[in-house]
Backbone as a printed PyTorch tensor [residue, N CA C, xyz], in Angstrom:
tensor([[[  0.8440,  -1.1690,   0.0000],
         [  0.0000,   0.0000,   0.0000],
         [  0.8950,   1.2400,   0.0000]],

        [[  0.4060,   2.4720,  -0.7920],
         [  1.2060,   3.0640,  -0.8970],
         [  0.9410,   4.4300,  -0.0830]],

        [[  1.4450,   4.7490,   1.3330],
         [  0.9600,   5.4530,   1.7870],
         [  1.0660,   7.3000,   1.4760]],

        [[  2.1800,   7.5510,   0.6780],
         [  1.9580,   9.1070,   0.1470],
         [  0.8350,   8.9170,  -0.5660]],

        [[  0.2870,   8.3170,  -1.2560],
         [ -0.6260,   8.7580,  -1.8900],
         [ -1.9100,   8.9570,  -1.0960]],

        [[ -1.9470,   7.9060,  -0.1840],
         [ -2.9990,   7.8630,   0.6530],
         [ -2.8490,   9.3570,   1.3900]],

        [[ -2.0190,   9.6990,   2.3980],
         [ -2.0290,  11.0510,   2.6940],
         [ -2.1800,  11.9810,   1.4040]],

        [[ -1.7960,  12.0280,   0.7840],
         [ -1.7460,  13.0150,  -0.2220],
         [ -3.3810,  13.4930,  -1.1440]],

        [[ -3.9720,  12.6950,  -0.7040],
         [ -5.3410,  12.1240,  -1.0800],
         [ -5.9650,  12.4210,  -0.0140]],

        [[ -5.7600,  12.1660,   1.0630],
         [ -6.1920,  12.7870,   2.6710],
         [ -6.1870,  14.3600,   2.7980]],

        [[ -5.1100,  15.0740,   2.2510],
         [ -4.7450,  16.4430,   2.0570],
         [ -5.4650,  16.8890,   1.2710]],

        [[ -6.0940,  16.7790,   0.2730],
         [ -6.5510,  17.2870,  -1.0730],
         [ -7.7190,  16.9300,  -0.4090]],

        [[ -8.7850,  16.1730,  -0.1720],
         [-10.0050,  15.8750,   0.4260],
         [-10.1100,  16.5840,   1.5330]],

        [[ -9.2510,  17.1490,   2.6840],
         [ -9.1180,  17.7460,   3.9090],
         [ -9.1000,  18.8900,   3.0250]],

        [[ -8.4340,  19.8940,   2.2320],
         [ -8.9720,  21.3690,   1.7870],
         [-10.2450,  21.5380,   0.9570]],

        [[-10.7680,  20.1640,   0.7360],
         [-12.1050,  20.2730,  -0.1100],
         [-12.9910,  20.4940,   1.2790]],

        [[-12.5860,  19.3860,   1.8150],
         [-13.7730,  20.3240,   3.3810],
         [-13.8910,  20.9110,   4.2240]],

        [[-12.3760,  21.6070,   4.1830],
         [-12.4070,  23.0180,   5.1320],
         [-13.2590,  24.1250,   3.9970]],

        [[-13.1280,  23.8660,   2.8410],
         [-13.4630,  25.0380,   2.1430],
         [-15.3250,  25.0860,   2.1280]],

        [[-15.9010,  23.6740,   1.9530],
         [-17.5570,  23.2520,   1.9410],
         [-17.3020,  23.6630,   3.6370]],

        [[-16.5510,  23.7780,   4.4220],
         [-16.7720,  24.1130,   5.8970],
         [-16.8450,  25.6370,   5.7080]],

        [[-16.1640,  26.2470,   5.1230],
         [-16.1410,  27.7610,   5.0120],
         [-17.1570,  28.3270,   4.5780]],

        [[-18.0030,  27.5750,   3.4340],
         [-19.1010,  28.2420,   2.3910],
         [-20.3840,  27.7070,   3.8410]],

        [[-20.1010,  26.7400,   4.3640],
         [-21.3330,  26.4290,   5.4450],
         [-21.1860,  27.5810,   6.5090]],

        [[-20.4530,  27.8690,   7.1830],
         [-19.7190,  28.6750,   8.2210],
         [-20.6760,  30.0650,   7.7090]],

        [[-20.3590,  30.3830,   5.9960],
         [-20.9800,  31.5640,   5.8800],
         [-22.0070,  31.5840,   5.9540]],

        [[-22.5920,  30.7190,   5.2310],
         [-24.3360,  30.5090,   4.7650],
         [-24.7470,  30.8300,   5.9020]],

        [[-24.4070,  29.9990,   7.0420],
         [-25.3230,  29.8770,   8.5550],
         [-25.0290,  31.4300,   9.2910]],

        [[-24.0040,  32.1980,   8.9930],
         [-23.7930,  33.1580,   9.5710],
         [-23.3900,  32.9110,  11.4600]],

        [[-22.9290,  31.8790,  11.4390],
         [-23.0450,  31.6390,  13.0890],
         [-21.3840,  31.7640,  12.9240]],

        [[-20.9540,  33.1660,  13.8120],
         [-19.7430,  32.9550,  14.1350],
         [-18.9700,  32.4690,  15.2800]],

        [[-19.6490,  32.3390,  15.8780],
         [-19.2500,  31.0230,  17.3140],
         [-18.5920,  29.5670,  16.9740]],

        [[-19.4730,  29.3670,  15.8840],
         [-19.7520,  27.7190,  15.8000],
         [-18.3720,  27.6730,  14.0280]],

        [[-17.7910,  28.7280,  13.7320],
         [-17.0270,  28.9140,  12.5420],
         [-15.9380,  27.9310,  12.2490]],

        [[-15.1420,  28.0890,  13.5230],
         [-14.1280,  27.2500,  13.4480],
         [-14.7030,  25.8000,  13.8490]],

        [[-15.4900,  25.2210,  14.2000],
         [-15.9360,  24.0620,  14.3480],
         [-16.0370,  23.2760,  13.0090]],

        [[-16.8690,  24.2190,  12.5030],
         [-17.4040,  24.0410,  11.3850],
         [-15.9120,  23.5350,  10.3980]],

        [[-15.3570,  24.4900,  10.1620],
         [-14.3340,  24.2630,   9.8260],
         [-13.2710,  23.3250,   9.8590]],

        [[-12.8290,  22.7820,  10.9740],
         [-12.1990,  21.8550,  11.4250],
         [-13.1120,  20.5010,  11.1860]],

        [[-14.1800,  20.6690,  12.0720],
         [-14.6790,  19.2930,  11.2630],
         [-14.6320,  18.9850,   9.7640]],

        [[-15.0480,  19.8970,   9.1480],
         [-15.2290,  19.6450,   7.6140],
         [-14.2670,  18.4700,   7.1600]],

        [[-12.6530,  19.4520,   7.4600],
         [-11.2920,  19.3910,   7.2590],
         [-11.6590,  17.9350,   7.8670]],

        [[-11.5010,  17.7090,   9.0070],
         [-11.0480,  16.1300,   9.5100],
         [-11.8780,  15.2090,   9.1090]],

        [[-13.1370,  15.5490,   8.4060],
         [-14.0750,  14.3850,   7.8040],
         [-13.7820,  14.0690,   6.3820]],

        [[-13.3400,  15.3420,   5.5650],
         [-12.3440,  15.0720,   4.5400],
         [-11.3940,  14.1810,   4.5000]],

        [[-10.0320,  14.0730,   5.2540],
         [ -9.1780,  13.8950,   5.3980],
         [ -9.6210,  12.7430,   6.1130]],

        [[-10.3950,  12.1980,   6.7820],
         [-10.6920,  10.7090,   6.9660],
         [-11.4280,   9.9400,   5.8270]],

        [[-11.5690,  10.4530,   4.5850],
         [-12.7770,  10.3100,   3.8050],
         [-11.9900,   9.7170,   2.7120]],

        [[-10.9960,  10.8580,   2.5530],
         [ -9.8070,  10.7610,   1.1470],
         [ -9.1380,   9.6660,   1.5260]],

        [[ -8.4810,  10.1060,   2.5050],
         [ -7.2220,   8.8400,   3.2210],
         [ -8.0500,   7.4500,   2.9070]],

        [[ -9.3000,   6.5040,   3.3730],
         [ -9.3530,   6.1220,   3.6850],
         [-10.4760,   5.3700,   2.3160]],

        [[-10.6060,   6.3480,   1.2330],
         [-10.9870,   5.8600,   0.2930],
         [ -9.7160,   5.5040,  -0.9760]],

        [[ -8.7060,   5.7940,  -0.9300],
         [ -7.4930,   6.0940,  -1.1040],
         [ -6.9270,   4.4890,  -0.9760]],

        [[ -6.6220,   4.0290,   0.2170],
         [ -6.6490,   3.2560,   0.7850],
         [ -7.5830,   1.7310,   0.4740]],

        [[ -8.8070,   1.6170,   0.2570],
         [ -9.8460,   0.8600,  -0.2130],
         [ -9.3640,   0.6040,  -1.8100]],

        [[ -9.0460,   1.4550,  -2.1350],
         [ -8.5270,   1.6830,  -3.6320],
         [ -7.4830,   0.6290,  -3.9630]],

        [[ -6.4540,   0.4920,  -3.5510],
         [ -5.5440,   0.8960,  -3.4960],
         [ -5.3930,  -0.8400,  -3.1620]],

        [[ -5.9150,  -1.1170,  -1.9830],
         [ -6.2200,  -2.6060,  -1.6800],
         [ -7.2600,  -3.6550,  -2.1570]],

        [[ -7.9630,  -3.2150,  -3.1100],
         [ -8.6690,  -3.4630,  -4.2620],
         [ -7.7750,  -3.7980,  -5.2360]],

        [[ -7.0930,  -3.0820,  -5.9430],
         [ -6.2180,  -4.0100,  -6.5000],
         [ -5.1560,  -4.3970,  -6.4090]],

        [[ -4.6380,  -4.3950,  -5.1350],
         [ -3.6740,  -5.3540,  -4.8810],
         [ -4.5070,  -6.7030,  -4.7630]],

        [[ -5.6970,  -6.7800,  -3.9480],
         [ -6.5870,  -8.3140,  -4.3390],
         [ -6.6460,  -8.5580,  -5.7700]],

        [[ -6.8440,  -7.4770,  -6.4260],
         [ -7.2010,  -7.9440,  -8.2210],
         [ -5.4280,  -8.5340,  -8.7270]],

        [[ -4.7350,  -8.0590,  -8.2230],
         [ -3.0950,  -8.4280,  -8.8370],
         [ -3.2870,  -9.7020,  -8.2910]],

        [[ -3.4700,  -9.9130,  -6.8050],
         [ -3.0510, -11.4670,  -5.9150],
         [ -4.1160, -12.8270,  -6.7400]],

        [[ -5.1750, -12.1010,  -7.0200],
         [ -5.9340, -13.1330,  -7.8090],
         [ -5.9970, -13.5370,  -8.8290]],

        [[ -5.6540, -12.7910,  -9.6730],
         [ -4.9800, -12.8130, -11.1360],
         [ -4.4870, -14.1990, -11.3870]],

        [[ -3.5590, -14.5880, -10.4090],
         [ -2.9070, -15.7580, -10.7190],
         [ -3.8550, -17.0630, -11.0040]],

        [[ -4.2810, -16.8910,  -9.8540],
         [ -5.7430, -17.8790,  -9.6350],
         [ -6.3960, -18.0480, -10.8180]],

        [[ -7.0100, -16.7870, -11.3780],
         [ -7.8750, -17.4350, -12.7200],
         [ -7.1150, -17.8770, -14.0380]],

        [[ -5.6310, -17.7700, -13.8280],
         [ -5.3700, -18.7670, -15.2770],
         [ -5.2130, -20.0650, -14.7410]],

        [[ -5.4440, -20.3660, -13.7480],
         [ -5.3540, -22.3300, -13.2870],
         [ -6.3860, -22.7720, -13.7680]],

        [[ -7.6850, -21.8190, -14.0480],
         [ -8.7590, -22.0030, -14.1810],
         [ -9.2730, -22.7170, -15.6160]]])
């Protein structure tokens, strides 16, 4: 598994949802709750990317490991 990519994929998904955290933050006008907003976004991203990244990633390493299997077939 290749983990820069996985972070790197975690990073890029983590500024996609600080930024949908920023456009929410405004919409609602609640500046109390801003940085919440924000930070969560970011860490639900960044658990989202990473971890679809990841699924990916070990998907076909099963498709490589099985490969072998179907020419016995």
């Amino acid at each position: 598994m290749n983990l820069k990519v996985a972070l790197f994929s975690g990073v890029v998904a983590a500024l996609i949802g600080a930024m949908i955290g920023i456009a929410l933050a405004h919409i609602s006008q609640r500046e109390l709750r801003k940085h919440v907003i924000v930070v969560g976004g970011a860490s639900l991203g960044f658990v989202v990317g990473a971890t679809s990244s990841m699924m990916m990633q070990q998907k076909q390493e099963n498709a490589d490991d099985y490969s072998d299997t179907d020419r016995l077939k």
